[in-house]
Residue, then its C-alpha position, 0 to 999 in steps of 0.5 A: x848282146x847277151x852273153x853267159x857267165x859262170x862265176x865264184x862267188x867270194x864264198x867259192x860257190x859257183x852260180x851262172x849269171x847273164x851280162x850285158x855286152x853294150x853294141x853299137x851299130x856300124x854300116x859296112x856296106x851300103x847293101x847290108x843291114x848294120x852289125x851290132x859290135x861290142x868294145x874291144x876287150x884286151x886279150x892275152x891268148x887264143x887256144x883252140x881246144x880239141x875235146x876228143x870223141x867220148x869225152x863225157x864228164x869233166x869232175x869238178x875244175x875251175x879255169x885258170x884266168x878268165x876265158x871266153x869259150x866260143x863253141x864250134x861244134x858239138x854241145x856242153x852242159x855245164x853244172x855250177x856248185x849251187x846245182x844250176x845246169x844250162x845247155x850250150x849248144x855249138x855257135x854260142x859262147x860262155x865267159x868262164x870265170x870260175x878261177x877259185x872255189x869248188x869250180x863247174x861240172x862239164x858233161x860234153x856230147x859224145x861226139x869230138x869238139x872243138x872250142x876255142x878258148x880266148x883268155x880276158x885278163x880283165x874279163x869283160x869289163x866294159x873299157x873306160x873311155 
């Protein structure tokens, strides 16, 4: 499973960046196509955010801690320092990791949203067996 990323590098430029999640498949039910479900990750927080109607541009701003972004509804378009931009619509998911450095850019549709934030102390870093 893909999954999109924004980091710093050491120089404090932003870049995107696609990881892959590795999946196993588990049968939950006789009638049904199996899941594909990635390890666990060790978590410390959830927050949901409400992003209030008319929010359009957020300057420059790097995240705290690690977060892995689910977006319910509405769209973002995310700018990182070296000028790359992506379009993320509702339903998808961004691991943010951009903790030092000049940060992203975040222009959001006009519409009010919500994103719920999920903070990853570790990141996703595949857990040792």
């Amino acid at each position: 499973m893909k999954c999109l990323r924004i980091y710093a590098a050491a120089d404090g430029e932003s870049h995107f960046d696609e990881i892959e999640l590795p999946t196993t498949e588990i049968s939950v039910h006789p009638d049904a196509a199996p899941f594909e479900i990635t390890g666990s990750y060790p978590a410390s927080r959830v927050r949901i955010t409400h992003i209030p109607a008319g929010m359009r541009e957020v300057a420059w701003h790097t995240v705290p801690e690690p977060v892995l972004t689910v977006r319910l509804n509405g769209a973002v378009e995310y700018e990182t320092s070296d000028g790359e931009i992506r379009h993320i619509q509702a339903g998808n998911f961004v691991l943010v990791e951009d903790t030092h450095g000049r940060g992203h850019l975040s222009r959001h549709s006009p519409e009010a949203q919500t994103v719920i934030w999920i903070s990853l102390p570790n990141g996703l870093e595949i857990p040792s067996a």
